[in-house]
FINULO-64521 format. One record per atom (N, C-alpha, C, O): x negated, y, z; residue in one letter. Coordinates in steps of 0.1 Angstrom, whole numbers, padded with zeros to 4 digits, always signed. Layout:
<pts>
XYZA/...
</pts>
This chain:
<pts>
-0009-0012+0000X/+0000+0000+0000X/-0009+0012+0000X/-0017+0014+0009X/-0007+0023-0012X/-0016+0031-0009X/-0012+0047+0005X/-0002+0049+0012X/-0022+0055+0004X/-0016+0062+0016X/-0011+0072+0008X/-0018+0080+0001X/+0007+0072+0011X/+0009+0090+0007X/+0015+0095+0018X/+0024+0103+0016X/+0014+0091+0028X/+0016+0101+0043X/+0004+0108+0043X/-0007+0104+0045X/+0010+0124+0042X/-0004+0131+0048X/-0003+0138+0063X/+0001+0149+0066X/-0007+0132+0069X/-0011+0136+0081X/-0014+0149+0085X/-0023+0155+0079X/-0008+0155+0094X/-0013+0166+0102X/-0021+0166+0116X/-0014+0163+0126X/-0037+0169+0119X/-0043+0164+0126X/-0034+0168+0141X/-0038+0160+0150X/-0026+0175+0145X/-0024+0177+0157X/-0010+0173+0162X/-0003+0175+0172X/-0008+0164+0149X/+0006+0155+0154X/+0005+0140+0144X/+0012+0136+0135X/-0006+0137+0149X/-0005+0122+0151X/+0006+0118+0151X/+0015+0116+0143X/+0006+0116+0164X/+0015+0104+0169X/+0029+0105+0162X/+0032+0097+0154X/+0038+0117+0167X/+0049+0124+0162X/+0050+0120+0145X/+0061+0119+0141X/+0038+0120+0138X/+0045+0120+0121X/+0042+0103+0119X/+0047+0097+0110X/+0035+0097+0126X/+0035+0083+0124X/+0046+0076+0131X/+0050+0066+0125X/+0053+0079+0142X/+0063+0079+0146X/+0077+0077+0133X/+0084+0067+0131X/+0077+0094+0127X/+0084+0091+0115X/+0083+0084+0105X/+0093+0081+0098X/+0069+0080+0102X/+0066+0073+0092X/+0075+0060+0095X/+0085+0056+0089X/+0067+0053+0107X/+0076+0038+0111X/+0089+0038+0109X/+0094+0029+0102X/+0098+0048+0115X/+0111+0053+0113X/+0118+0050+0105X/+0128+0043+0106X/+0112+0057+0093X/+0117+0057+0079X/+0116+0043+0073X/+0126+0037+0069X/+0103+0039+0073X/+0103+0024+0070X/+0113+0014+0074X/+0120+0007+0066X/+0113+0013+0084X/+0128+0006+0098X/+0140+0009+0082X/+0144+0000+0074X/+0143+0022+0082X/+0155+0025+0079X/+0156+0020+0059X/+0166+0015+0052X/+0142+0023+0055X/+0144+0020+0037X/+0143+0007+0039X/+0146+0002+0028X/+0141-0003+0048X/+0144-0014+0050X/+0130-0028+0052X/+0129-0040+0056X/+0118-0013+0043X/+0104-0020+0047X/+0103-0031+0052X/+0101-0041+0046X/+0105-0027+0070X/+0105-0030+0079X/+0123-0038+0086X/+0133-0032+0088X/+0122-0051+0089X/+0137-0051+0094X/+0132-0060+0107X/+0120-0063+0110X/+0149-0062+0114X/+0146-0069+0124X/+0137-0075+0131X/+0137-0081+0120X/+0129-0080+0137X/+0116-0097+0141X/+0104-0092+0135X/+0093-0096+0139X/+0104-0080+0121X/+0090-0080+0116X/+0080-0076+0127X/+0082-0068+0136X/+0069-0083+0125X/+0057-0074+0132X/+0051-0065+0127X/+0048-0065+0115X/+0045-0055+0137X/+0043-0039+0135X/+0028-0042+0134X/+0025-0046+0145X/+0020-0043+0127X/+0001-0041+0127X/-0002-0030+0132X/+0001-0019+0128X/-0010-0032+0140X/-0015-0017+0143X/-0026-0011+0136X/-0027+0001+0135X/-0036-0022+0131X/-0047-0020+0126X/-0045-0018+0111X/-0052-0010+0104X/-0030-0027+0106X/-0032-0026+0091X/-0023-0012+0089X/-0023-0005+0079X/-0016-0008+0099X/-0007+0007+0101X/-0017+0016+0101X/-0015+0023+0091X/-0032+0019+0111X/-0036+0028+0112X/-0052+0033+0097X/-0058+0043+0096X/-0052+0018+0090X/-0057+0020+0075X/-0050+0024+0067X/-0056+0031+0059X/-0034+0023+0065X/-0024+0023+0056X/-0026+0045+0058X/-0025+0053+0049X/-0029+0045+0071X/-0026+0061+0072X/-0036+0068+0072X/-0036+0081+0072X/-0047+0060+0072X/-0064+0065+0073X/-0063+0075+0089X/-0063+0087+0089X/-0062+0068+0098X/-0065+0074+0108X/-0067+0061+0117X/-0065+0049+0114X/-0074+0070+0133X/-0081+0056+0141X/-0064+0048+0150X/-0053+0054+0151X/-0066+0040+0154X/-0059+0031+0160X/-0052+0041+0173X/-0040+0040+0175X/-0061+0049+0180X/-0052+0053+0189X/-0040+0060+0188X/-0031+0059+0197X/-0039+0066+0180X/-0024+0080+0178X/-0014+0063+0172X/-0004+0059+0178X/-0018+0059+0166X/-0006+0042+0162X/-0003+0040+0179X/+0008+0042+0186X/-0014+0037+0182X/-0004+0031+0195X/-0001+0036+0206X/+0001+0029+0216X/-0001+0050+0206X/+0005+0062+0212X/+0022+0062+0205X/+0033+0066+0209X/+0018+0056+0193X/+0035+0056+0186X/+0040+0048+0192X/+0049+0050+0200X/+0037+0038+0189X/+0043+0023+0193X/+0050+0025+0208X/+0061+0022+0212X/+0039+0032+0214X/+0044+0029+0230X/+0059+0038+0227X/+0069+0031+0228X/+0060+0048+0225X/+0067+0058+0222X/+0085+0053+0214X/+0096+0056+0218X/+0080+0044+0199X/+0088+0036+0200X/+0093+0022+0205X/+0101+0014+0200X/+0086+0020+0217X/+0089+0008+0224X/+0101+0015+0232X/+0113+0012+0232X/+0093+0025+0238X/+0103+0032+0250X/+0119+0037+0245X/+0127+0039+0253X/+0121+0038+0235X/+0134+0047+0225X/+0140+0029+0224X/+0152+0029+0224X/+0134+0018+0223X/+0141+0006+0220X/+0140+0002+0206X/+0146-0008+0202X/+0131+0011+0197X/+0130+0007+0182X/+0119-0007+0182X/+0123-0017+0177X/+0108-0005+0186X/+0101-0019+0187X/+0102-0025+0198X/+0106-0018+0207X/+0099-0038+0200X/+0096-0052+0209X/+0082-0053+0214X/+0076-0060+0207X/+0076-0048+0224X/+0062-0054+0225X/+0062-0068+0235X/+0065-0069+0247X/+0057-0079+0226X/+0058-0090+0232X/+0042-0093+0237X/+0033-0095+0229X/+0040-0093+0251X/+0026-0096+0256X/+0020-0107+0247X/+0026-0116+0241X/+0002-0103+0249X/-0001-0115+0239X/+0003-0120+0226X/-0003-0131+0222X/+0010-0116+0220X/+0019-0115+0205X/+0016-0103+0195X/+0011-0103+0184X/+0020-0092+0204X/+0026-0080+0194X/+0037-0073+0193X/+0047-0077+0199X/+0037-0063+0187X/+0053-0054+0188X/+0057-0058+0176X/+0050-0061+0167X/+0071-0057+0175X/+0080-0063+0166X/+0092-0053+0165X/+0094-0047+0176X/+0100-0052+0155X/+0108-0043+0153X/+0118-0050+0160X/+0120-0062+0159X/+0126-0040+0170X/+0134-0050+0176X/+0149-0052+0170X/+0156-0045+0163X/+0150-0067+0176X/+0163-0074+0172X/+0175-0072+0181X/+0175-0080+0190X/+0185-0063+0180X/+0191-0062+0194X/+0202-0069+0195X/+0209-0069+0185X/+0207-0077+0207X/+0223-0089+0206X/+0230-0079+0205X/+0228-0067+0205X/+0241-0085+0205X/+0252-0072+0206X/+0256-0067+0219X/+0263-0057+0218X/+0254-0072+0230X/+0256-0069+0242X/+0246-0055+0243X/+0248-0045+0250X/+0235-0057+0236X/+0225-0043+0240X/+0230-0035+0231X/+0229-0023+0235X/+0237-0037+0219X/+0241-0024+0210X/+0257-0020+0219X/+0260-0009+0224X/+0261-0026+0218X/+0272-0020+0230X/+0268-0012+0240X/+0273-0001+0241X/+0258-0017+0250X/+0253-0009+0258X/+0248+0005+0256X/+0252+0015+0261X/+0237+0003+0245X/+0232+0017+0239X/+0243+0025+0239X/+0245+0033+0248X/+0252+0022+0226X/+0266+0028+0223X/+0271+0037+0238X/+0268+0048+0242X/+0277+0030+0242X/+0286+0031+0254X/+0277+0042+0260X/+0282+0053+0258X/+0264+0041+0266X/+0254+0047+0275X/+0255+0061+0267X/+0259+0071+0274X/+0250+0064+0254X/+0251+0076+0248X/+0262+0078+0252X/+0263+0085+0262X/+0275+0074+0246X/+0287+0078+0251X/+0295+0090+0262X/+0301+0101+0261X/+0290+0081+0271X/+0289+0090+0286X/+0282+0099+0286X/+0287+0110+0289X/+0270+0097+0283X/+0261+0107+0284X/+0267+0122+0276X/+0269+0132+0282X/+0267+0120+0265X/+0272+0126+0257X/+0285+0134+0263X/+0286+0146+0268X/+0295+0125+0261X/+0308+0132+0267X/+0306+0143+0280X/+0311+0154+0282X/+0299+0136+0288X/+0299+0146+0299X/+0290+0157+0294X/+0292+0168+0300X/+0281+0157+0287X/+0276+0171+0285X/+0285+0180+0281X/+0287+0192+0285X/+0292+0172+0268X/+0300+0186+0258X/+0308+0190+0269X/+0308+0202+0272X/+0317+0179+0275X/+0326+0186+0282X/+0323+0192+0294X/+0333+0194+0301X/+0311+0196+0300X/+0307+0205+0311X/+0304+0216+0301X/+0307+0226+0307X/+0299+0218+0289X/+0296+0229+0283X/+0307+0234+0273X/+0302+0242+0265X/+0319+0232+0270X/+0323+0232+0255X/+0328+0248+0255X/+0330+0255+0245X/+0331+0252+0272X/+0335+0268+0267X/+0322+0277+0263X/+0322+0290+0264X/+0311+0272+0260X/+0301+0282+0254X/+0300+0279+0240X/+0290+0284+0235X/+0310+0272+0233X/+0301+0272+0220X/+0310+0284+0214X/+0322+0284+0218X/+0306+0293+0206X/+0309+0305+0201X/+0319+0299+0187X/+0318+0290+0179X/+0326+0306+0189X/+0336+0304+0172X/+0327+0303+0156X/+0333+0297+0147X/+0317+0308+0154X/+0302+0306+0142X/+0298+0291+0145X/+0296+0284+0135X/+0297+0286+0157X/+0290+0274+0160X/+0307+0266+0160X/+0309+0256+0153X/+0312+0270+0164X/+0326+0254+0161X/+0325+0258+0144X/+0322+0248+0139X/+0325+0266+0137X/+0323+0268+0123X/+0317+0259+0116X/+0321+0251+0108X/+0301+0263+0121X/+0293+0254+0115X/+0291+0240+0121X/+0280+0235+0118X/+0299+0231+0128X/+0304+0221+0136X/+0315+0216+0123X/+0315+0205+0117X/+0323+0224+0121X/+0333+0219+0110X/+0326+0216+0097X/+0326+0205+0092X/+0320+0226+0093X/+0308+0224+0083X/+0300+0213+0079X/+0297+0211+0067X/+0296+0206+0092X/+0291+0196+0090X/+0296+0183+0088X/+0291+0173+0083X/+0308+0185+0095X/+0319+0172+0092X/+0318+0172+0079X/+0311+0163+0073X/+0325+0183+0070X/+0326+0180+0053X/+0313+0176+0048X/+0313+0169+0038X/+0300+0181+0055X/+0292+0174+0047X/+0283+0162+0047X/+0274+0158+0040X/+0290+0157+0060X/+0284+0143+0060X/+0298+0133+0051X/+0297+0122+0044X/+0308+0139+0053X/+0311+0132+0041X/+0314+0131+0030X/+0320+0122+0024X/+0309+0145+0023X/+0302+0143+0011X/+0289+0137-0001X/+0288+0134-0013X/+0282+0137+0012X/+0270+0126+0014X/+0275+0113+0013X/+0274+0105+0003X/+0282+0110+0024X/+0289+0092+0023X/+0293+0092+0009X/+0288+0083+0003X/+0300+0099+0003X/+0308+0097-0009X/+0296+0093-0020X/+0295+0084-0029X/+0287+0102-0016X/+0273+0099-0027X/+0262+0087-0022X/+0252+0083-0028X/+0267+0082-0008X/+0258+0072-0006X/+0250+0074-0003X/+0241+0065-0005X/+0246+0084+0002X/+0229+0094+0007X/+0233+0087+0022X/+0242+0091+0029X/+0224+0077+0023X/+0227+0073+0040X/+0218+0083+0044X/+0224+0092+0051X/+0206+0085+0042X/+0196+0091+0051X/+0200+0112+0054X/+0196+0120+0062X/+0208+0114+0045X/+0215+0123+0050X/+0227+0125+0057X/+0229+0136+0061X/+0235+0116+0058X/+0242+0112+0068X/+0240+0111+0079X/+0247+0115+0088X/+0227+0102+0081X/+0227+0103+0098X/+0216+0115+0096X/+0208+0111+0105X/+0211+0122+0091X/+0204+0137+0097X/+0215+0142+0098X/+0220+0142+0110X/+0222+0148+0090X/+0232+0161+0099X/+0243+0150+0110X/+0250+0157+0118X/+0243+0139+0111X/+0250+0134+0122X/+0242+0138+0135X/+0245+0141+0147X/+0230+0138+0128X/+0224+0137+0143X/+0220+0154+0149X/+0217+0158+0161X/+0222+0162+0137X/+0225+0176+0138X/+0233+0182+0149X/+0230+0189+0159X/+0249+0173+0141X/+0257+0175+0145X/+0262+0171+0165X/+0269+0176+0173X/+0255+0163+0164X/+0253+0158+0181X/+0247+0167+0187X/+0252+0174+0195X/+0232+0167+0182X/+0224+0180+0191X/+0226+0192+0191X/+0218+0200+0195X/+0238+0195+0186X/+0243+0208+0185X/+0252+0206+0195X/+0253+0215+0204X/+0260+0192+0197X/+0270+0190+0207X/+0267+0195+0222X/+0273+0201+0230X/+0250+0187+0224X/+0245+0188+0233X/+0234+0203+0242X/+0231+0204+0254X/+0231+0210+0228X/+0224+0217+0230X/+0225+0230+0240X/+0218+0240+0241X/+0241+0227+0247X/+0242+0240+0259X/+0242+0236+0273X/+0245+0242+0283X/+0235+0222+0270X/+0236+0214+0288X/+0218+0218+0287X/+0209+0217+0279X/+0220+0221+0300X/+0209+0225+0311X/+0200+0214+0317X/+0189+0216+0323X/+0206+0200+0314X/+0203+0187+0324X/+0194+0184+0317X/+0198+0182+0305X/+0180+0183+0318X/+0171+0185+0309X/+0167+0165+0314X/+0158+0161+0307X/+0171+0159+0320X/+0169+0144+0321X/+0184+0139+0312X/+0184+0128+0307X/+0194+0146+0311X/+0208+0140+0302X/+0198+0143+0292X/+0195+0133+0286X/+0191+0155+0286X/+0188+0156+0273X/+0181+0145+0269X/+0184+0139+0258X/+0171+0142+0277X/+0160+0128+0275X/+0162+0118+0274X/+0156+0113+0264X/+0172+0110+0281X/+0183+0099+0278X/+0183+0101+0268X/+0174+0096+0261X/+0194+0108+0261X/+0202+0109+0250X/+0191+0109+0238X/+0193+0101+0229X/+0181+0118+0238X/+0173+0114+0230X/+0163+0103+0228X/+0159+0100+0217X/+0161+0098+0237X/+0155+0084+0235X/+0165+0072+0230X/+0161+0061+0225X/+0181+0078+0232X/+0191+0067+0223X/+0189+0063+0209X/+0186+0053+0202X/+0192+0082+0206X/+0190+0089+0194X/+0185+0077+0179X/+0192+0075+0169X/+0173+0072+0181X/+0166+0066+0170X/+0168+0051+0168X/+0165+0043+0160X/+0175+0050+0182X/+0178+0037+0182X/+0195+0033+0173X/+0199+0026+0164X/+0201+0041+0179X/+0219+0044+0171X/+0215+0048+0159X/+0220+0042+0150X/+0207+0057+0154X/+0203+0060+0138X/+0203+0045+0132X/+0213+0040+0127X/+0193+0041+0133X/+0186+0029+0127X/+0201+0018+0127X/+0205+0011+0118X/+0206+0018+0136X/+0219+0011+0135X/+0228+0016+0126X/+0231+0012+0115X/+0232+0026+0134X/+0241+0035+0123X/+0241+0037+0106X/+0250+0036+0098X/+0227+0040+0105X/+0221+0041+0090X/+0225+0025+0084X/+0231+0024+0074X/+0221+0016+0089X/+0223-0001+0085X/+0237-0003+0080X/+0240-0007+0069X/+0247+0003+0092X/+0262-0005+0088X/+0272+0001+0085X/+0282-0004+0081X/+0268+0019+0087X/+0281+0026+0084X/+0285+0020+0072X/+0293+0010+0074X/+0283+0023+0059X/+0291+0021+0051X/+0301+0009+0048X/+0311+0008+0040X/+0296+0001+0059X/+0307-0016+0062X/+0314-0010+0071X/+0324-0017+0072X/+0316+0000+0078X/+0323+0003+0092X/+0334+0012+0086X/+0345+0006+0084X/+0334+0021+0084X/+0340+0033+0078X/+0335+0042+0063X/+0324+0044+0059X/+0348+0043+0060X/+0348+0049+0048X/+0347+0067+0047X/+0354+0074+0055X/+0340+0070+0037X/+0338+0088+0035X/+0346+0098+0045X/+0342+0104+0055X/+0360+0095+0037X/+0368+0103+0048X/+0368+0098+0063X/+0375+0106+0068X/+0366+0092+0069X/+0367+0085+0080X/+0356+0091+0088X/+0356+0095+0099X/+0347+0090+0082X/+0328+0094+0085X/+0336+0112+0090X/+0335+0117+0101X/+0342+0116+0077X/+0341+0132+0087X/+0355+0134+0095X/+0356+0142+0104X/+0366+0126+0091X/+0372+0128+0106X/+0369+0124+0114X/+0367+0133+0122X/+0365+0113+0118X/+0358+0114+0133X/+0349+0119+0135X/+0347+0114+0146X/+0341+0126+0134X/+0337+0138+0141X/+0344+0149+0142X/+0342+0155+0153X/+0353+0153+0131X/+0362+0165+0133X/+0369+0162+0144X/+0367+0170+0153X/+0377+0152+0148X/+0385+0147+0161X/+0377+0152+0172X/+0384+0154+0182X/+0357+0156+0173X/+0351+0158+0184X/+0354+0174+0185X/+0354+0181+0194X/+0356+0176+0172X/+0356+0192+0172X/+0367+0194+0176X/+0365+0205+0182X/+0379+0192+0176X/+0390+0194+0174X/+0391+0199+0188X/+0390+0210+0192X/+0392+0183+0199X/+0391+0183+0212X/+0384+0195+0219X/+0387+0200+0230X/+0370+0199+0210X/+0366+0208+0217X/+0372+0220+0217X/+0372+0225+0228X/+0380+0228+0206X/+0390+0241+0202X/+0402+0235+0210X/+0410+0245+0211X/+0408+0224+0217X/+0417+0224+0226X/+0411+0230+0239X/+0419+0237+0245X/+0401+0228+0244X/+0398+0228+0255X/+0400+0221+0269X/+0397+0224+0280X/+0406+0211+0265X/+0410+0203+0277X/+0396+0192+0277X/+0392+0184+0269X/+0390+0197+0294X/+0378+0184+0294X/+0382+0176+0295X/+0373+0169+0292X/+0392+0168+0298X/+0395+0149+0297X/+0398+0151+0282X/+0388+0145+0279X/+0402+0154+0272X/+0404+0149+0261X/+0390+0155+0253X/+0389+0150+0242X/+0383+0160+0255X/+0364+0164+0254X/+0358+0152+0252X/+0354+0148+0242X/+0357+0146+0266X/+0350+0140+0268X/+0357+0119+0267X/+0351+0109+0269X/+0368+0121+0265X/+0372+0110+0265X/+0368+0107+0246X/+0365+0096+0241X/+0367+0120+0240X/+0369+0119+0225X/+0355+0118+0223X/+0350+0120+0212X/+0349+0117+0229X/+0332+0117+0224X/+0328+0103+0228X/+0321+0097+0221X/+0331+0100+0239X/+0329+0082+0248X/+0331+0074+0236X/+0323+0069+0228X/+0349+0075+0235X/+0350+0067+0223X/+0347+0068+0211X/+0346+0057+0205X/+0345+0079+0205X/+0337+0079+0192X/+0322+0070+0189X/+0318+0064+0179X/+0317+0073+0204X/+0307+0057+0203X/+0309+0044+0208X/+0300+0036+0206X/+0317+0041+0214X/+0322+0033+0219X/+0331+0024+0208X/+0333+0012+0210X/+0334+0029+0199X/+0339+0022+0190X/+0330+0018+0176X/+0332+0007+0169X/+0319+0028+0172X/+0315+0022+0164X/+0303+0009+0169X/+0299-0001+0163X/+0299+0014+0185X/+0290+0003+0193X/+0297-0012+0192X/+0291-0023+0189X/+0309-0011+0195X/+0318-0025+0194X/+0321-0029+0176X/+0319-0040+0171X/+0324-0021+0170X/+0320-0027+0155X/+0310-0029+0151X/+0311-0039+0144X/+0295-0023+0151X/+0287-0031+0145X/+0279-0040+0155X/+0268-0046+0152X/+0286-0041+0171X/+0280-0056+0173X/+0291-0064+0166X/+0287-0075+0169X/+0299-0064+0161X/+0308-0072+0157X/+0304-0083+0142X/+0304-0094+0138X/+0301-0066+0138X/+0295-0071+0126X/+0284-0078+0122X/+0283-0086+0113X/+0272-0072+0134X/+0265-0079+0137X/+0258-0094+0141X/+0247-0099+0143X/+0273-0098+0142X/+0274-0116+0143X/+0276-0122+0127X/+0277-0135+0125X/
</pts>
């Protein structure tokens, strides 16, 4: 494989991080494969340590396996752990928007609606990998007026794990229009204002696709 990641010397770790990422997601890389660290850190022309500054990094988010004595492995998750994930952001999630939702300004539910239409205009064109970037836009926007700087960290260590799932099965799960009403449904809840229907509308929005693609996933 030749190298066309070009590297930036003062984010190592961070752009090799994406590199793996992306791979996971074009399919490179799937379930059980093993991660090389040596044939990873030739592939990028750089030394071994910033790789496994990654690795650890994606071990901790739940994207790889490191098996003692073995090696890291992209991991394979049952469905009891994708439910879990699911569920866990869930909560997490819900209770932020809905401790924050009277701060989001009428420009930002705007551009919140905005993004609904264009993730599913994308779905329509089959652009998975822009699909889950503005999905994931569209969350950290959800989140970005909570203060709880350990809710933020959770949530983002979910983050790459529900991608990489998400990216895999949406299009078996839900269809175009589907993709942007449910998130409009988060928005919606939010211009009501009622925190039980806030935060009940964001639980389940993961909660349900967590239980379909472990479903699918059998």
């Amino acid at each position: 494989m030749e190298n066309t990641l070009k590297i930036v010397k003062s984010t190592y770790k961070d752009q090799i991080i994406e590199h793996i990422y992306d791979l996971v997601l074009d399919g490179v890389y799937s379930p059980g494969d093993k991660i090389k660290e040596s044939l990873l850190a030739k592939e990028l022309g750089v030394s071994r340590a910033p790789v496994r500054e990654a690795l650890k990094e994606l071990i901790a988010n739940g994207i790889i396996d490191y098996r003692a004595q073995v090696g890291n492995f992209v991991a394979d998750l049952s469905p009891k752990e994708i439910i879990d994930a699911y569920t866990t952001r869930g909560v997490l999630e819900g209770y932020a928007v809905m401790e924050t939702s009277a701060a989001f300004s009428r420009d930002e539910i705007e551009t919140l609606v905005e993004m609904t239409g264009k993730m599913e205009r994308y779905a329509e064109k089959g652009n998975r990998k822009m699909v889950v970037k503005i999905g994931d836009d569209f969350h950290n926007m959800l989140i970005s007026k909570n203060k709880n700087m350990q809710l933020i960290e959770y949530t983002e260590r979910l983050s790459l794990k529900l991608h990489v799932l998400f990216y895999k099965y949406w299009s078996n799960l839900y269809t175009p229009k589907e993709i942007g009403s449910r998130h409009m449904e988060i928005v919606s809840s939010i211009i009501s204002g009622n925190p039980g229907k806030i935060e009940r509308s964001v639980r389940e929005h993961y909660t349900e696709t967590g239980t379909k693609i472990a479903s699918w996933g059998d």
